[in-house]
KEKE-3310 file (N, C-alpha, C; in steps of 0.2 Angstrom, whole numbers, plus 5000, padded with zeros to 4 digits):
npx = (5004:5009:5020:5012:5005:5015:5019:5008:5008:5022:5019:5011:5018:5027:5017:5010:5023:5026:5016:5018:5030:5024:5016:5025:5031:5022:5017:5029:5030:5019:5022:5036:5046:5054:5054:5040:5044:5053:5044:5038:5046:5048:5037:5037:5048:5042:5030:5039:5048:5036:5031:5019:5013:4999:4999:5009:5005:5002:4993:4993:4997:4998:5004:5013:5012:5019:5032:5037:5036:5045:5059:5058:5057:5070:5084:5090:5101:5112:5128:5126:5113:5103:5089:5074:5074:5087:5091:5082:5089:5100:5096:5092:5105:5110:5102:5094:5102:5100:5090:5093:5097:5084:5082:5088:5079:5071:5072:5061:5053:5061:5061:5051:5046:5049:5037:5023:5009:4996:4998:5001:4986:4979:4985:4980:4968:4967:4976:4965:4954:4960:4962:4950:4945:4952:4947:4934:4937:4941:4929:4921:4929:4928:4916:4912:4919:4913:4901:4904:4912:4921:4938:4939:4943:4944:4944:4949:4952:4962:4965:4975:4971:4977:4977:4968:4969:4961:4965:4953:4953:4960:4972:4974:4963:4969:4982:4976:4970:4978:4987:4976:4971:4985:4986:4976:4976:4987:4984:4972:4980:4988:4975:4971:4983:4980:4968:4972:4981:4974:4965:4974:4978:4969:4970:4983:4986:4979:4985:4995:4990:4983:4970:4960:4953:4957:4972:4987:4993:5005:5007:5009:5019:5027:5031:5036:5049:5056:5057:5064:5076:5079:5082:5095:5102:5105:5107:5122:5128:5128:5137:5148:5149:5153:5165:5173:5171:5172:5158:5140:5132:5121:5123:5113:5097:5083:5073:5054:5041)
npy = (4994:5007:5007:5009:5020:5031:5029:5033:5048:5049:5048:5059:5070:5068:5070:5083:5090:5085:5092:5106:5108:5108:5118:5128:5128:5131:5143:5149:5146:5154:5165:5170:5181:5180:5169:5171:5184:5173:5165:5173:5179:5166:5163:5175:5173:5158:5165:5173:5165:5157:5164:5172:5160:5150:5150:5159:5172:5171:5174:5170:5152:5135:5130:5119:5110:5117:5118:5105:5103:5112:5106:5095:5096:5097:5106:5100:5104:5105:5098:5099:5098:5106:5113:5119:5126:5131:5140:5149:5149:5157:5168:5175:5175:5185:5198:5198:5192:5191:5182:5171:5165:5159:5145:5144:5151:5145:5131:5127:5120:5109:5103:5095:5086:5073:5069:5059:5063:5057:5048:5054:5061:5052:5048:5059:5056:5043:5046:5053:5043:5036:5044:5044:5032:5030:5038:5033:5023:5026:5030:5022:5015:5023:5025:5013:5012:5022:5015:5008:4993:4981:4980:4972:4960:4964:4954:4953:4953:4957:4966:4958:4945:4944:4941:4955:4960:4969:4978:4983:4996:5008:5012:5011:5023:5033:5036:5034:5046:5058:5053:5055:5068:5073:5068:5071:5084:5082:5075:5086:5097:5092:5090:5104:5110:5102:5106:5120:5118:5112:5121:5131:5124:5124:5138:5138:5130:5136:5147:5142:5141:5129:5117:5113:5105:5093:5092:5088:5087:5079:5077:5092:5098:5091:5092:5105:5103:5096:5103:5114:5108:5103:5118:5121:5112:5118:5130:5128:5121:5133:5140:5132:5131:5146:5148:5140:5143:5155:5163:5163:5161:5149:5142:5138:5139:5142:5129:5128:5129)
npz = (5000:5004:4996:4982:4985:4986:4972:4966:4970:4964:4950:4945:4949:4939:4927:4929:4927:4914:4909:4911:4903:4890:4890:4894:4880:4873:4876:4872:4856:4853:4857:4850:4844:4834:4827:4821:4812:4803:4798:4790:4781:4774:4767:4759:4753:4745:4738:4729:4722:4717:4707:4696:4693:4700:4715:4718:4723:4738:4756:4767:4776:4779:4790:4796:4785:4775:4780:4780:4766:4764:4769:4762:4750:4736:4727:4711:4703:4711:4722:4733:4734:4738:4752:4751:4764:4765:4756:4762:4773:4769:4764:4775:4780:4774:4775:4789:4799:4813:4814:4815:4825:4832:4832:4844:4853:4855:4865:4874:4866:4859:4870:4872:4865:4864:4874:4877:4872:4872:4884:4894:4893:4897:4911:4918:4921:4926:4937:4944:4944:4955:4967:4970:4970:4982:4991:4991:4999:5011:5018:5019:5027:5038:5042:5046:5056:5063:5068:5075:5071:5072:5067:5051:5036:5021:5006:4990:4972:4959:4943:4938:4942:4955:4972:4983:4999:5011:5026:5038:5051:5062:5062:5047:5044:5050:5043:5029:5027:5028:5018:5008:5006:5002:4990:4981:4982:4973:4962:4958:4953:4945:4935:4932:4925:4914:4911:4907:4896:4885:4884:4877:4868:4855:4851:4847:4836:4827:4828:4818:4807:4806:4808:4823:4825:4819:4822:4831:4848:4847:4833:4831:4837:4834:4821:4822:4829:4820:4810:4815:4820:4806:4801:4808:4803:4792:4795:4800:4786:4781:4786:4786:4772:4769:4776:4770:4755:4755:4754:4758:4747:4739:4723:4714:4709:4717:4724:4719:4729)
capx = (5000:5013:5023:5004:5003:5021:5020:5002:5012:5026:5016:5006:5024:5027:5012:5011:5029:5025:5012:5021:5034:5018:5011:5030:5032:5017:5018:5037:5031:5014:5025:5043:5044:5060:5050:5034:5047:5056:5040:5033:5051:5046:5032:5039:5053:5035:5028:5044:5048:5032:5029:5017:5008:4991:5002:5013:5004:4999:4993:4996:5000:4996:5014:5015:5012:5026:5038:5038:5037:5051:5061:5058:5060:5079:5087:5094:5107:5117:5130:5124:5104:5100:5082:5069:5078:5093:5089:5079:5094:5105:5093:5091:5113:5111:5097:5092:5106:5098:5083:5097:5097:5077:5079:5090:5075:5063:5073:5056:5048:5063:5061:5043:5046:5048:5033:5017:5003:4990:4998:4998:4979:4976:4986:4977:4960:4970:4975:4957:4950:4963:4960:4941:4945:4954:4941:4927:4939:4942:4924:4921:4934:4926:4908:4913:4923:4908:4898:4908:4913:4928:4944:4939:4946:4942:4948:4947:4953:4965:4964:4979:4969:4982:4972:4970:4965:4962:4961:4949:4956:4961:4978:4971:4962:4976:4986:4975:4967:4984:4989:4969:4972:4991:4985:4969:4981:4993:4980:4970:4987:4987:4972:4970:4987:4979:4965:4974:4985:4968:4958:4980:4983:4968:4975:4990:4987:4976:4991:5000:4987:4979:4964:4961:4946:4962:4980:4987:4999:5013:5008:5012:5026:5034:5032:5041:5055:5056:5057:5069:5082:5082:5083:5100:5108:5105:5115:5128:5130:5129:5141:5154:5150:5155:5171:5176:5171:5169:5152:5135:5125:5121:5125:5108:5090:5079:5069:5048:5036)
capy = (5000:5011:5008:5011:5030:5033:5030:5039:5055:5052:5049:5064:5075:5067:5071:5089:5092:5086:5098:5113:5108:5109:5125:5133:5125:5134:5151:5150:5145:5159:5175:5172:5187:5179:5163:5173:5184:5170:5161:5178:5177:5158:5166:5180:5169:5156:5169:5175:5157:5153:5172:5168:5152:5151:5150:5167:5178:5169:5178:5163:5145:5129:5129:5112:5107:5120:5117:5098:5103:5116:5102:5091:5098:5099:5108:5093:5103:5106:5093:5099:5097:5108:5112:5127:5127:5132:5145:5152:5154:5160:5177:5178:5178:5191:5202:5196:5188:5189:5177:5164:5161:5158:5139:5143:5153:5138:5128:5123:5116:5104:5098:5093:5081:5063:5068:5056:5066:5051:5046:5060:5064:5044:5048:5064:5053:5038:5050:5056:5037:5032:5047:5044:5026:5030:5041:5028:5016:5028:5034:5015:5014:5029:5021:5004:5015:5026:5009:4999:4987:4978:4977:4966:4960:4963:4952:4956:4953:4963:4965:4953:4940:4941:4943:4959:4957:4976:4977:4992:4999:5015:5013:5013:5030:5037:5035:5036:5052:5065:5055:5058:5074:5075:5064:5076:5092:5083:5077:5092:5102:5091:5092:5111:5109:5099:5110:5123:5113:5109:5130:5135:5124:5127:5146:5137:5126:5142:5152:5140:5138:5119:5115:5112:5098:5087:5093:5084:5088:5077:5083:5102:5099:5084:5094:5110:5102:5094:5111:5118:5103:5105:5126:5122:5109:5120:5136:5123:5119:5138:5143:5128:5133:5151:5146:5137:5147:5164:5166:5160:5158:5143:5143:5138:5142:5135:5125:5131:5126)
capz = (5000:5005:4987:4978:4988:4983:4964:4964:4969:4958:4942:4947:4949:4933:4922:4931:4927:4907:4906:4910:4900:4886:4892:4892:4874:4868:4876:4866:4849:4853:4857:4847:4839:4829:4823:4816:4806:4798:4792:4785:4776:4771:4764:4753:4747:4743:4732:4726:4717:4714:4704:4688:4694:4705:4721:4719:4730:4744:4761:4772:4772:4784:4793:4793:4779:4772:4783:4779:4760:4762:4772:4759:4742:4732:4722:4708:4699:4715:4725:4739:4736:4746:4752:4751:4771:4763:4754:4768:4778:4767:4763:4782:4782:4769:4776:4796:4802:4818:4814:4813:4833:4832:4837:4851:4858:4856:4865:4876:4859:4856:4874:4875:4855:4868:4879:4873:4878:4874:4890:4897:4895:4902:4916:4922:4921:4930:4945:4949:4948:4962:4972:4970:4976:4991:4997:4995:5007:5018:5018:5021:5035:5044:5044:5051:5064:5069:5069:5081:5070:5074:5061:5049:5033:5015:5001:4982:4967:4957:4937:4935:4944:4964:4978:4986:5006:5017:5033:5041:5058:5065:5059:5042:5042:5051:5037:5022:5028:5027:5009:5002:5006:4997:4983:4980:4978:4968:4955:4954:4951:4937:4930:4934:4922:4909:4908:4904:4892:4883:4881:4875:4861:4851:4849:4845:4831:4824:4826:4814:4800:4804:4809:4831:4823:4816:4824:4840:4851:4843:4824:4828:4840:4830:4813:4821:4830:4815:4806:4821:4819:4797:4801:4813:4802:4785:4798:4799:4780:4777:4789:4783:4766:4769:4777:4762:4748:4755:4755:4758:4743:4735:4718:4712:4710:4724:4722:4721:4733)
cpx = (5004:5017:5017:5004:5010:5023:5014:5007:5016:5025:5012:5012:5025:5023:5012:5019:5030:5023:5013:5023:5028:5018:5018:5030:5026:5017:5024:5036:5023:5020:5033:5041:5048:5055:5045:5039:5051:5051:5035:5038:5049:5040:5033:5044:5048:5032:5032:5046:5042:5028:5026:5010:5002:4994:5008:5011:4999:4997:4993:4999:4998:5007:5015:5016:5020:5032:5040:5041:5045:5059:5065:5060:5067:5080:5089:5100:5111:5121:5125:5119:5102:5093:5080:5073:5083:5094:5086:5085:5101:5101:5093:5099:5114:5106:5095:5095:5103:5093:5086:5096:5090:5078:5083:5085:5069:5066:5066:5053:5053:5061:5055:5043:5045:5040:5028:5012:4997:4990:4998:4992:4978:4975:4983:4970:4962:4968:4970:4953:4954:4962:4952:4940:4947:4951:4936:4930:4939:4936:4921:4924:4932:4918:4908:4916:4917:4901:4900:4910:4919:4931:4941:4945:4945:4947:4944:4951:4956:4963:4969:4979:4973:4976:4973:4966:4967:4962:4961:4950:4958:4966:4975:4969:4965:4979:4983:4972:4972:4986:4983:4970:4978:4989:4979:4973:4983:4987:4975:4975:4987:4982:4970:4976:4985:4975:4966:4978:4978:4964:4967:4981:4978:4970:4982:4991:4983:4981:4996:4995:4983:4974:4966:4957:4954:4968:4981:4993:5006:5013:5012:5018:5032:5036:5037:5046:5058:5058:5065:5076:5085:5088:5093:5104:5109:5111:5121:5133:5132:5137:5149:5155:5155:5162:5174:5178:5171:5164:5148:5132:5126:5119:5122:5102:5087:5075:5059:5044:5030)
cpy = (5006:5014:5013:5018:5031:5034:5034:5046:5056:5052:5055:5071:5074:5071:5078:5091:5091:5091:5105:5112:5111:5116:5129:5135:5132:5140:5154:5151:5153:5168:5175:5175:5185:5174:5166:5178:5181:5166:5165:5178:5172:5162:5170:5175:5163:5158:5173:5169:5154:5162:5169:5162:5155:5152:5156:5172:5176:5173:5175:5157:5141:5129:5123:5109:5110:5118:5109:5099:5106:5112:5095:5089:5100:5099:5104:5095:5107:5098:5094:5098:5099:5111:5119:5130:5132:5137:5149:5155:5157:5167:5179:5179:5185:5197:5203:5190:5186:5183:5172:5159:5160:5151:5138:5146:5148:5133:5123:5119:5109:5098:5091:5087:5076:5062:5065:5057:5062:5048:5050:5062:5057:5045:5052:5062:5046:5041:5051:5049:5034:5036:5045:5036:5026:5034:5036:5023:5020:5029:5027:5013:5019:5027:5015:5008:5019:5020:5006:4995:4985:4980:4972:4966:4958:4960:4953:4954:4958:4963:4959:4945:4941:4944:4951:4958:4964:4974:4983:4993:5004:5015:5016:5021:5034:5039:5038:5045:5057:5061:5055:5064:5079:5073:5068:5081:5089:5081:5080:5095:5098:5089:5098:5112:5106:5103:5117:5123:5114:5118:5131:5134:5125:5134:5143:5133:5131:5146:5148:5136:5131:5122:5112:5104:5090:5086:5093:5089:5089:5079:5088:5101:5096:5088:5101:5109:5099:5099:5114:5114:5104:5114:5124:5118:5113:5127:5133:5121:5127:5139:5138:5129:5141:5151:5145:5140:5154:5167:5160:5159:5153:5144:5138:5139:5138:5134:5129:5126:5125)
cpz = (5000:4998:4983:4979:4983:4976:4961:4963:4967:4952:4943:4947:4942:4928:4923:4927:4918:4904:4906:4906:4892:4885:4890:4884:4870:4869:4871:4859:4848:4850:4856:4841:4833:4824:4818:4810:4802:4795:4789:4781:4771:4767:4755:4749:4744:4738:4730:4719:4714:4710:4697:4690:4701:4712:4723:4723:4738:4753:4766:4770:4780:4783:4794:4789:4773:4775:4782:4772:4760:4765:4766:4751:4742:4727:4719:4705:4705:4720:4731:4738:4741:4746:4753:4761:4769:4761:4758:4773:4773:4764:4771:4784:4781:4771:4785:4797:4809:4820:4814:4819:4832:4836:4846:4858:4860:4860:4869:4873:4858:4864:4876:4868:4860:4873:4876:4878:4878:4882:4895:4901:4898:4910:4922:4924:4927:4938:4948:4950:4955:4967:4974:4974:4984:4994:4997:5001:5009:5021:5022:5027:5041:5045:5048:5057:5068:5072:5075:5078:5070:5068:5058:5041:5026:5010:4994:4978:4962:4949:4935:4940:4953:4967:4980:4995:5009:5021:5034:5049:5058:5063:5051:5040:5046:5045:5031:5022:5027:5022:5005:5002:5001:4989:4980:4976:4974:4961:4952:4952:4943:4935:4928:4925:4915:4907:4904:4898:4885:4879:4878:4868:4857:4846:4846:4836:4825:4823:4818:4806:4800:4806:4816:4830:4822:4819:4830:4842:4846:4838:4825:4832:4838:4825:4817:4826:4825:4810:4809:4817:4810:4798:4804:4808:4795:4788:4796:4793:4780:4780:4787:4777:4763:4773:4772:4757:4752:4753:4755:4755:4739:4727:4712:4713:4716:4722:4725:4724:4731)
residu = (UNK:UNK:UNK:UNK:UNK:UNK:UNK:UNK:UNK:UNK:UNK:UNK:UNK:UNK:UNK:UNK:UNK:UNK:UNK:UNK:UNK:UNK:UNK:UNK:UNK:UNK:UNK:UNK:UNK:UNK:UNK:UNK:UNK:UNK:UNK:UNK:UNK:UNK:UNK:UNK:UNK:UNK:UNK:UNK:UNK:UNK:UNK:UNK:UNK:UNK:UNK:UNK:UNK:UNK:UNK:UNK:UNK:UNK:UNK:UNK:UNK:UNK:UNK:UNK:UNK:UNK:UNK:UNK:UNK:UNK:UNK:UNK:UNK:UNK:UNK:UNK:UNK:UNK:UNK:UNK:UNK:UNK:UNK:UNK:UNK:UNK:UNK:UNK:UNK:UNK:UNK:UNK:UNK:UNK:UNK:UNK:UNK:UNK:UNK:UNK:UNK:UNK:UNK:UNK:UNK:UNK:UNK:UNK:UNK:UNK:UNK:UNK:UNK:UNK:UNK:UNK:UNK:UNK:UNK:UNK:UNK:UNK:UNK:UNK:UNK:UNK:UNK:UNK:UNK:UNK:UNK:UNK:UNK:UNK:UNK:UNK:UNK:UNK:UNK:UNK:UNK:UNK:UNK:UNK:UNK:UNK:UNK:UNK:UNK:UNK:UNK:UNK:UNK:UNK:UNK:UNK:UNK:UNK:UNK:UNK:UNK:UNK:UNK:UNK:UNK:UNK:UNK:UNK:UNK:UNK:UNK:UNK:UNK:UNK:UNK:UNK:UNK:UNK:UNK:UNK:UNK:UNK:UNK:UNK:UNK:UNK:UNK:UNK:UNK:UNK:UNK:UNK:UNK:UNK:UNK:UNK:UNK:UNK:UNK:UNK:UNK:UNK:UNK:UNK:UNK:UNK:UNK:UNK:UNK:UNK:UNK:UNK:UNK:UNK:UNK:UNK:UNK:UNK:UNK:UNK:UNK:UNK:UNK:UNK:UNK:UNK:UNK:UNK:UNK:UNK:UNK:UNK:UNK:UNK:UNK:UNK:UNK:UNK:UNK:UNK:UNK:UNK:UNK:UNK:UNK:UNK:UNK:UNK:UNK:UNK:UNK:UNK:UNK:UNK:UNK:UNK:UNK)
# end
């Protein structure tokens, strides 16, 4: 029983301690002033290359979906094949150098990529059916106590078939009565934490062009660390390339989106 208490209030630190990581994550990608102008950039350089065609003047875009594309399309008459990314950073060397640190301000966005918020939202539902059991024992334990009824000893049945056998005494709602109380706070804090999680990222997934009906957690947060991680290794090529030759541009057309 003692274990049982003990791993309540550390999955419950746990999940709590995901969900800010979330909430951070989102505040970061909401109000980085650098991020929204390097994808109004992405943008201009969008209807720059696509000048002529049904897709040259564009006045937004599904950020997902471009940042995958621009990720993903290459240049073919260069060794390098390099990607709409590429291009992207090397107008921002030559124009806004500054917008280059962008993902080192995101770093909250890369930390949250391993977090599985299916389990997550489980967990927060989990929490509140354990607290809600151990108030019925105890609730249980304090009516046979106001009753007179002796100690006795209940046996039950777990999910993986082992017995479970309680025993109800004074000892018992000594104890359970100061960790219902801990275990209460700790899984409202995180659900108070989840709900908040839950009214934030609509706004967020609206910030980035998708749809809140269709796009999860892992989608928006996977597609732009996904995004983040190309942006830093395409720095890297620049800035190796510019060593090399003495300059940064790539010494072909980019590729249109």
């Amino acid at each position: 029983a003692a274990g049982a208490r003990a791993t309540l209030l550390t999955d419950a630190a746990v999940v709590s301690r995901y969900l800010e990581q979330l909430l951070v994550a989102a505040r970061a990608l909401l109000t980085s002033r650098p991020l929204a102008e390097t994808l109004h950039v992405l943008l201009r350089l969008g209807n720059h290359l696509n000048v002529g065609t049904a897709n040259g003047n564009a006045q937004g875009y599904r950020v997902l979906a471009t940042l995958a594309k621009a990720s993903d399309l290459k240049a073919h008459n260069t060794a390098e094949r390099a990607t709409l990314i590429d291009f992207l950073v090397e107008v921002l060397e030559n124009h806004l150098p500054h917008l280059l640190h962008t993902p080192a301000e995101l770093k909250p966005v890369a930390e949250v990529e391993r977090i599985d918020y299916d389990w997550v939202r489980s967990e927060v539902e989990r929490l509140q059916s354990s607290v809600d059991a151990v108030r019925a024992e105890l609730t249980y334990a304090k009516l046979r106590a106001e009753s007179g009824a002796v100690p006795h000893l209940h046996v039950g049945v777990n999910a993986d078939g082992r017995a479970r056998v309680h025993v109800y005494t004074d000892r018992f709602e000594a104890e359970m009565g100061p960790f219902l109380e801990e275990a209460a706070a700790a899984a409202e804090k995180a659900r108070a934490a989840h709900s908040q999680f839950v009214a934030t990222f609509p706004e967020l997934v609206v910030y980035f062009g998708e749809s809140p009906d269709s796009c999860t957690p892992p989608e928006l947060f996977g597609g732009l660390c996904r995004y983040l991680r190309d942006f830093e290794a395409a720095v890297s090529r620049m800035r190796a390339r510019k060593e090399k030759t003495g300059t940064s541009e790539l010494p072909v057309v980019a590729p249109a989106l």
